[in-house]
C-alpha positions as a printed NumPy array, in Angstrom:
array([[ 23.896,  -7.332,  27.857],
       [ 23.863,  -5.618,  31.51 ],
       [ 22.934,  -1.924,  31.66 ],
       [ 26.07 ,  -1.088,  33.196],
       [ 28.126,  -2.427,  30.574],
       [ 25.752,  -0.332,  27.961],
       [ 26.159,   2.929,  30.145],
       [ 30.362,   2.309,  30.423],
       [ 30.668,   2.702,  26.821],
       [ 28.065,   5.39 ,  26.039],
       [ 30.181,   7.078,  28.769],
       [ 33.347,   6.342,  26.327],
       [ 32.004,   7.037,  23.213],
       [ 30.803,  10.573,  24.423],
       [ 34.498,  11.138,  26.6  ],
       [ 36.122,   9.751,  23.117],
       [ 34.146,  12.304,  20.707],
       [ 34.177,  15.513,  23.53 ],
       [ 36.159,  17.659,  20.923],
       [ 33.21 ,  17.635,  18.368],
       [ 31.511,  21.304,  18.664],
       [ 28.388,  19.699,  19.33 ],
       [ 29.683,  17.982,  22.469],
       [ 31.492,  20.977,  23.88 ],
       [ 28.859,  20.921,  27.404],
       [ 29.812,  17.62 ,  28.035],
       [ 33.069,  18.664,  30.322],
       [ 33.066,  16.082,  33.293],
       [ 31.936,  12.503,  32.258],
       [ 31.368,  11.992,  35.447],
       [ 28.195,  14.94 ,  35.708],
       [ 26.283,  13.212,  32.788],
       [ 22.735,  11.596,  33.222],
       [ 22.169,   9.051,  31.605],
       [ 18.564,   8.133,  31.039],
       [ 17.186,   5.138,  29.315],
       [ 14.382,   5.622,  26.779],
       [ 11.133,   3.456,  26.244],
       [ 10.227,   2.387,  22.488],
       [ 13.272,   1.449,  20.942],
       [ 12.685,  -1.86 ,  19.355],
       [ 16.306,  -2.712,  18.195],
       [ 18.404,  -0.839,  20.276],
       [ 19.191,   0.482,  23.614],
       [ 18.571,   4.326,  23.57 ],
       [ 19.698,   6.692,  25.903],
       [ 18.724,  11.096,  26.833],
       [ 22.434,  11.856,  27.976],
       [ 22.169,  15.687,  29.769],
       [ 24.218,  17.289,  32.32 ],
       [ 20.497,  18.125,  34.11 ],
       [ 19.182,  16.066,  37.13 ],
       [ 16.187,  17.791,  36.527],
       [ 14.471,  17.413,  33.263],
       [ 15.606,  20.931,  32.692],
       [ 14.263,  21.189,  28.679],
       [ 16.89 ,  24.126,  28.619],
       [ 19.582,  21.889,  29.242],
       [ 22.149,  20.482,  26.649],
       [ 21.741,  16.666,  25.901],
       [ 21.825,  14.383,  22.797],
       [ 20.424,  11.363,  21.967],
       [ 22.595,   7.888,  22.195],
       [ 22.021,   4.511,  20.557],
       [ 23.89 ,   1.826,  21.64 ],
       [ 23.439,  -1.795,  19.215],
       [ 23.383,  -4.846,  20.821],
       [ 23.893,  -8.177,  19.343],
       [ 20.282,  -8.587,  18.513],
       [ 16.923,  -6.862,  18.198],
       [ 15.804,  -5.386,  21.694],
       [ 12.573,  -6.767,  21.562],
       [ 12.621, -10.007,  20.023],
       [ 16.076, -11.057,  21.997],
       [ 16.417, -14.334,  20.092],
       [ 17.157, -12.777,  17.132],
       [ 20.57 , -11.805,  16.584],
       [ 21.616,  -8.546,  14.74 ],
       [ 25.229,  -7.346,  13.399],
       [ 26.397,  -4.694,  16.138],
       [ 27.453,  -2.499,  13.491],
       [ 23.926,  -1.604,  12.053],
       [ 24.386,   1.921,  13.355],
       [ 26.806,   2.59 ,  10.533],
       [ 24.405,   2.778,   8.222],
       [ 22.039,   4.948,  10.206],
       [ 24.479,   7.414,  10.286],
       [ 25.484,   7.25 ,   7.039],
       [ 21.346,   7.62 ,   5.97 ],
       [ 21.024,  10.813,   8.381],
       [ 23.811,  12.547,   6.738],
       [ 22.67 ,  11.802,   3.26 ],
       [ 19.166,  12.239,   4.156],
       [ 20.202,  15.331,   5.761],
       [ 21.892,  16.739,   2.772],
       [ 19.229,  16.027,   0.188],
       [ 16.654,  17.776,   2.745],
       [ 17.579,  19.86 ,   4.983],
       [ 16.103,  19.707,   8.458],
       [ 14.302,  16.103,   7.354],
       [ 16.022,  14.029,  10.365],
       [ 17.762,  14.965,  13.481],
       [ 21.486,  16.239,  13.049],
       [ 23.542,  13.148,  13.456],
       [ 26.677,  14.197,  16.011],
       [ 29.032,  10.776,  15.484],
       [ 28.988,   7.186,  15.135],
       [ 31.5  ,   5.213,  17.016],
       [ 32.101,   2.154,  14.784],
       [ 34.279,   0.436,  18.053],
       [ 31.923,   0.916,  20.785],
       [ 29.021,   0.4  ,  18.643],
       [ 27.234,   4.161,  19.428],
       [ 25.799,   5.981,  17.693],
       [ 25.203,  10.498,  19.438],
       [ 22.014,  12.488,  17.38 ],
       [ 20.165,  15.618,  17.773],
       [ 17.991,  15.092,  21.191],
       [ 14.244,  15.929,  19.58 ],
       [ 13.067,  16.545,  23.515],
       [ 10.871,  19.038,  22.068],
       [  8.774,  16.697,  19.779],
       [  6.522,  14.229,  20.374],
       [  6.064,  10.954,  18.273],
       [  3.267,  11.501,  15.435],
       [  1.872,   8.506,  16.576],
       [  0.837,   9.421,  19.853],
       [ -0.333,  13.11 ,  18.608],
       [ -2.58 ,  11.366,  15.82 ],
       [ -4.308,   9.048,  17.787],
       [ -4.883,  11.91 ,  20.305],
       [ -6.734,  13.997,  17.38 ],
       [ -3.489,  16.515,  16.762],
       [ -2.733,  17.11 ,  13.447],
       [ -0.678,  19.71 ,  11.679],
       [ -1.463,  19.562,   7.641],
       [  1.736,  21.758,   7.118],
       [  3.832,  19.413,   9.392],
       [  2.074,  15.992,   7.367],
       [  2.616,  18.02 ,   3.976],
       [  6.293,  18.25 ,   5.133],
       [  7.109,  14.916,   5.606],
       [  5.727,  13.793,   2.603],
       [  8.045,  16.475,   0.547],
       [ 10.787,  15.049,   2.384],
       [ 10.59 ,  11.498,   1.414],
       [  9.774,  12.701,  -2.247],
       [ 12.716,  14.763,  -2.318],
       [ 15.128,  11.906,  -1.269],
       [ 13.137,   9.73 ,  -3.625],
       [ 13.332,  11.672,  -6.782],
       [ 17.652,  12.879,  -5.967],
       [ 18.846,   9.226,  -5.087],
       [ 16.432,   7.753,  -7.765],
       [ 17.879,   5.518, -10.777],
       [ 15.884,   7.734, -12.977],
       [ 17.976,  10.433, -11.806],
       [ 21.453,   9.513, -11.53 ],
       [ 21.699,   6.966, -13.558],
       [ 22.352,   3.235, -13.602],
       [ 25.738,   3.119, -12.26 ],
       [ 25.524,   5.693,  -9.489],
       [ 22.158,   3.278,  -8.454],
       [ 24.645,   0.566,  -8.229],
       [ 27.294,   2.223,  -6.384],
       [ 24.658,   3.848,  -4.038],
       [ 23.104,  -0.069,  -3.117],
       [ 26.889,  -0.814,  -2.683],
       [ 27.126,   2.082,   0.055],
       [ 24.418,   1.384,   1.556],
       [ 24.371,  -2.485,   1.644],
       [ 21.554,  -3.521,   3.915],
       [ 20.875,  -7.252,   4.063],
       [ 20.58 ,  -7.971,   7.007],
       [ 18.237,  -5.277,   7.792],
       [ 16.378,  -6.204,   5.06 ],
       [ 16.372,  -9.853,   5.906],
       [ 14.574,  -9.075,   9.319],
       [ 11.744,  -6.818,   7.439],
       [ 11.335,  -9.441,   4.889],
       [ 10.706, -12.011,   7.898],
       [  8.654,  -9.707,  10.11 ],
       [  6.362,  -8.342,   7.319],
       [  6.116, -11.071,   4.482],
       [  7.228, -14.27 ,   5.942],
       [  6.141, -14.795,   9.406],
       [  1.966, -13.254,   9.863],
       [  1.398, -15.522,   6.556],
       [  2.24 , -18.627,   7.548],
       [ -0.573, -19.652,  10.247],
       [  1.027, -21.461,  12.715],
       [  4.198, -19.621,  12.788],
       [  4.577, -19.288,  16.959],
       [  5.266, -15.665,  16.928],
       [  1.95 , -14.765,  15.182],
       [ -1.167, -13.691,  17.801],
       [ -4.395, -12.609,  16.926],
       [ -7.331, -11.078,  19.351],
       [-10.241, -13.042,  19.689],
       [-12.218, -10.465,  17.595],
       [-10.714, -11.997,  14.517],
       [-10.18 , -15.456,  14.952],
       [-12.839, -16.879,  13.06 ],
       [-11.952, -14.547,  10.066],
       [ -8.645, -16.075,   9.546],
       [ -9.47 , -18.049,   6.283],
       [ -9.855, -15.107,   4.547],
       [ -5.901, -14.897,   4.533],
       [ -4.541, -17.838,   4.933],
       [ -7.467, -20.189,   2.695],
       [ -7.049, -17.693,   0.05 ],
       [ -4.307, -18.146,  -2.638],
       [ -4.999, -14.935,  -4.116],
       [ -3.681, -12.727,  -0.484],
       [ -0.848, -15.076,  -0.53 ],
       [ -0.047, -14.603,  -4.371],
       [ -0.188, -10.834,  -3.49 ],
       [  1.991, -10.914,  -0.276],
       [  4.989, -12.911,  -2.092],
       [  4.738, -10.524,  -5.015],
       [  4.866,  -7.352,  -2.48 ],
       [  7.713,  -9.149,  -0.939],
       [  9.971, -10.435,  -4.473],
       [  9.424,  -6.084,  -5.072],
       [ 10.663,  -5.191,  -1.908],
       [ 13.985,  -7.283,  -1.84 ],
       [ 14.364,  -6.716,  -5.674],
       [ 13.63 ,  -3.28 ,  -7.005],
       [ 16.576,  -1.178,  -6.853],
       [ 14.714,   2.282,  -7.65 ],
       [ 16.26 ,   4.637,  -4.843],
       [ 17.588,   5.154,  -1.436],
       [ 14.599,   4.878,   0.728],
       [ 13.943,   5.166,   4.831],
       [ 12.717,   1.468,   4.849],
       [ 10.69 ,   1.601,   8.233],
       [  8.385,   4.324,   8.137],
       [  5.902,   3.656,  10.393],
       [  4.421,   6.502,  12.761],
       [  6.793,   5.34 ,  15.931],
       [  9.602,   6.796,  13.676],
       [  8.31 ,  10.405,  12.833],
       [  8.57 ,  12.849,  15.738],
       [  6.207,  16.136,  15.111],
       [  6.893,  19.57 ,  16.67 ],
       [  4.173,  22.134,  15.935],
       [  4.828,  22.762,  11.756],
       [  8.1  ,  20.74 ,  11.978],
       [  8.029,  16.571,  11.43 ],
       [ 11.517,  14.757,  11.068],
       [ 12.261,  11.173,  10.416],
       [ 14.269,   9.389,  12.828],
       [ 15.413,   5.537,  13.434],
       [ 17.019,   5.181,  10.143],
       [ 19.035,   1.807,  10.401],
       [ 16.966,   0.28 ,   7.936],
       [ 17.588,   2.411,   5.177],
       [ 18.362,   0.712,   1.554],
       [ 17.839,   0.554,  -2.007],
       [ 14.727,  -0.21 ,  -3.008],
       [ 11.382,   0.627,  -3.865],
       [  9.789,   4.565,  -3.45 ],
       [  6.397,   3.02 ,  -3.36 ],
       [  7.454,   0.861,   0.125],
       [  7.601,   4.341,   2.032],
       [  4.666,   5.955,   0.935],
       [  2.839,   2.51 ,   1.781],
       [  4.007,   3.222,   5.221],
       [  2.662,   6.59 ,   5.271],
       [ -0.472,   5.656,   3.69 ],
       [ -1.002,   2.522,   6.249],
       [ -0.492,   5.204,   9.172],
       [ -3.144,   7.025,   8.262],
       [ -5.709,   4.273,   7.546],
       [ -4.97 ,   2.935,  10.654],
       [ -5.353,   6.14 ,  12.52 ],
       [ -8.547,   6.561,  10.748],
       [-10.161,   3.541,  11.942],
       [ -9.463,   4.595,  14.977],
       [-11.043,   7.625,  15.183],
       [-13.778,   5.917,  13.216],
       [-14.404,   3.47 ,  14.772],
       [-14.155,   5.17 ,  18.897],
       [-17.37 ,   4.585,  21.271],
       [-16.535,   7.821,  22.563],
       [-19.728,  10.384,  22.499],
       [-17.589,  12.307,  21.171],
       [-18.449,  14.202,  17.417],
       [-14.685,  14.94 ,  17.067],
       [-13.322,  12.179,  16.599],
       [-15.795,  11.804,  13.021],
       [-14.653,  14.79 ,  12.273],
       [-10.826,  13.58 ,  13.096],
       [-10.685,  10.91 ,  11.161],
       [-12.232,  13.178,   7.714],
       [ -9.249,  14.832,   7.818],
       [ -6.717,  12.321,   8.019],
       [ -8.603,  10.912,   4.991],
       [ -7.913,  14.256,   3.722],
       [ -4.267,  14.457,   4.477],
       [ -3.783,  11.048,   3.317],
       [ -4.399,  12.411,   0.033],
       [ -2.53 ,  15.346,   0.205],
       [  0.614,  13.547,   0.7  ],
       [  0.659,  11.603,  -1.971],
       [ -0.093,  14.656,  -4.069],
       [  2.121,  16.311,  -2.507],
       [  4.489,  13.816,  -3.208],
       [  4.078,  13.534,  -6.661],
       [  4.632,  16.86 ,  -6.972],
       [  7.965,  16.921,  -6.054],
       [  8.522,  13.343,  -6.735],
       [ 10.039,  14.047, -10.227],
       [ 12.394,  11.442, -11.63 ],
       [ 10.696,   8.738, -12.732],
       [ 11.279,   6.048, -15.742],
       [  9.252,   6.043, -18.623],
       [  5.974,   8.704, -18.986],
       [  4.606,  10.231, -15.632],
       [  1.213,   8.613, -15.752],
       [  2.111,   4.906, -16.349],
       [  4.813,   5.678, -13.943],
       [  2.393,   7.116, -11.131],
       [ -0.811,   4.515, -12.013],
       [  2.113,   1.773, -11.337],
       [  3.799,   3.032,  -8.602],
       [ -0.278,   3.327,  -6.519],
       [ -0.534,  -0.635,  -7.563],
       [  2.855,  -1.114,  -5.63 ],
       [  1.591,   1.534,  -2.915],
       [ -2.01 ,  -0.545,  -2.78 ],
       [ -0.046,  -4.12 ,  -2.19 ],
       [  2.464,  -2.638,   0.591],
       [ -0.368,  -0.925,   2.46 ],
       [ -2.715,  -4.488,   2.591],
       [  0.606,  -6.416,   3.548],
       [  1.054,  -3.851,   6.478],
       [ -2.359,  -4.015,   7.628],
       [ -2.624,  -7.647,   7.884],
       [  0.42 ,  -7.869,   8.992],
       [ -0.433,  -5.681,  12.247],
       [ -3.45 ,  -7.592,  13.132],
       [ -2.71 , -11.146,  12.768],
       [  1.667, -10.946,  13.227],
       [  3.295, -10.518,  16.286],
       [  3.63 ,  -6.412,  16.054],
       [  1.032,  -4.044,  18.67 ],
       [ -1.617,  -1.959,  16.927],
       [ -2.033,   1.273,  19.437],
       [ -4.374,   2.953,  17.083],
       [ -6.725,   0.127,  18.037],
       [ -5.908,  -0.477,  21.001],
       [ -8.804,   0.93 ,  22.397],
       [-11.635,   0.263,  19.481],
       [-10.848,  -3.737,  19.053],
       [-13.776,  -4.229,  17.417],
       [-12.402,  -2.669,  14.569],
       [ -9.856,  -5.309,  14.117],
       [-12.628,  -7.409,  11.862],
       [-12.914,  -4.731,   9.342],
       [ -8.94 ,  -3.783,   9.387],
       [ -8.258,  -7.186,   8.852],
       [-10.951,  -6.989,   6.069],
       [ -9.086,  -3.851,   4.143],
       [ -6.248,  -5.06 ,   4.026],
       [ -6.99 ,  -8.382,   2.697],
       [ -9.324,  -6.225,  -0.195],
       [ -6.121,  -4.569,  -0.503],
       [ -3.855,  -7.121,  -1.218],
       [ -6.364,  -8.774,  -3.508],
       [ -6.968,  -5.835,  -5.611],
       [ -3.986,  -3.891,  -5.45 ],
       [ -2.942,  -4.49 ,  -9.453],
       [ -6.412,  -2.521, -10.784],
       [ -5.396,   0.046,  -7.992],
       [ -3.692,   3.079,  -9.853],
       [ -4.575,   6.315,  -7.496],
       [ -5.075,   7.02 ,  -4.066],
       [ -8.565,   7.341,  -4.323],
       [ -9.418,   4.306,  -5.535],
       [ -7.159,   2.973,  -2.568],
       [ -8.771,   4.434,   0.042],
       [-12.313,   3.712,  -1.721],
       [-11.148,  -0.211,  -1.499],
       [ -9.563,   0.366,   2.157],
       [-12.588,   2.162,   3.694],
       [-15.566,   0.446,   2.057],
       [-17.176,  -1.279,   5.223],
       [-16.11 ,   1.781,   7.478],
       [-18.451,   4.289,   6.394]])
């Protein structure tokens, strides 16, 4: 789909929706700038200002326009009206916690577009954790957030029927579909084309796909994530969708949001940490920092899932069985993710520049996934994640 084409109905959408307080600056279409943004993976994303000039003081919003498939595998095709349901997830998310993801403007069900909140100010929590910037307050944050719309969309809450209703609203499958193939499907079967591994862990390739155990584990983790109908959950958590700002962290790039299990999002934010750690570990750097960098995100790794259980409230049947269970489901979603990353067909920035670490990722991930049912807290999970890295 030609750029022009793209930019002729972001240009419509925002003329359309003018009237909308939010869009009041806008004036004459024909004084916008329009500037495409690097990173989206399913969508083409655009800063629209009236500033030729980067001016930060300057009004502009954010605009995602969905194409007929996913940006950055182009051979797989996508229903154009995905953004419907992102917009749908930032107002409810937005309701249940305030201030949790950017202020959604519009979506534009026609033209396909979807107009947020531009977060110019904030930087993607990625790129500030592998750099060794860290706000606990801003990490404590995000994981009240996702317990908060956990425990007030959760069945345990609201009820059977309102669960139903809620998976009705926000009916996901082909979302879902894509995850299922990206995370469970495609890195476990060895000579699916789109897999790639580095030559660091070639020869230690057995060790997932000769052992029956791993792939027991990853079609369990997988049968739970298309299956469990527990609450409304962001459904693509990784650090590329978490922009930071001092003490303030927000969720963004919500179109995968669905019904289903708590325990897949807090394997996210679990996985992002590990990750980061290793790479701070793991740096040739002469640096004493980046030790002392990667302690810490061990440290906030644990606070947020205390954190989250402490605001993480509704839950079915006692609070213990409920919490050792829901670490076993954590445990299996945070080894699927880590494999996943080094042998699929995703990058891995936090190693890209410690690729020797791959060998012992590769190795957590698959102790992970092999013990994840005796795994019932977080420390035990990061004991089994980080035993070859100390």
């Amino acid at each position: 789909m030609g750029d022009i084409y793209v930019q002729e109905k972001v240009i419509e959408a925002l003329r359309k929706h003018s009237t909308l307080s939010e869009l009041r600056w806008v004036g004459d279409v024909s004084q916008l700038h329009l500037n495409g943004l690097e990173g989206g993976r399913m969508n083409n994303v655009f800063r629209v200002d009236t500033d030729d000039n980067n001016n930060v003081c300057s009004n502009s919003v954010i605009i995602k326009h969905a194409g007929p498939y996913f940006k950055a595998l182009r051979d797989l095709e996508l229903h154009e009206d995905r953004g419907h349901v992102e917009f749908k997830a930032l107002l409810k998310f937005q309701n249940l916690s305030p201030g949790c993801v950017p202020q959604p403007v519009f979506y534009d069900s026609l033209l396909r577009v979807l107009c947020i909140q531009d977060l110019r100010d904030y930087a993607a929590y990625l790129g500030s954790l592998i750099n060794g910037r860290l706000d606990d307050d801003a990490a404590l944050k995000l994981a009240r957030d996702v317990a908060i719309i956990h425990r007030d969309t959760h069945v345990a809450k609201i009820g059977e029927d309102a669960i139903k209703q809620l998976d009705k609203e926000f009916q996901n499958l082909e979302m879902m579909d894509v995850i299922q193939r990206i995370h469970y499907t495609q890195p476990f079967v060895r000579n699916d084309p789109r897999n790639k591994w580095s030559e660091t862990v070639k020869d230690k390739l057995d060790c997932v796909y000769g052992d029956q155990q791993v792939l027991h584990a990853v079609s369990r983790m997988k049968n739970i994530y298309l299956n469990k109908k527990e609450a409304l959950i962001h459904g693509d958590l990784h650090n590329n969708s978490i922009m930071v700002k001092d003490k303030d962290i927000k969720m963004i790039d919500c179109e995968c949001a669905f019904v289903g299990p708590c325990s897949f999002d807090v394997g996210f934010l679990v996985r992002n940490y590990i990750l980061v750690y290793y790479s701070h570990s793991f740096s040739t750097e002469d640096d004493p920092r980046h030790r002392v960098f990667a302690d810490r995100i061990i440290r906030i790794c644990r606070r947020t899932v205390a954190e989250y259980f402490k605001y993480m409230t509704s839950v079915t049947g006692d609070k213990e069985t409920f919490q050792s269970d829901f670490m076993a489901e954590v445990a299996g979603f945070v080894g699927c993710e880590i494999v996943r990353k080094v042998v699929g067909e995703s990058t891995m920035p936090e190693l890209q520049n410690v690729p020797h670490a791959e060998v012992f990722v590769l190795e957590a991930g698959v102790r992970l996934l092999k013990a994840h049912q005796q795994i019932h807290n977080i420390e035990t999970l990061l004991d089994v994640a980080l035993e070859l890295a100390s």
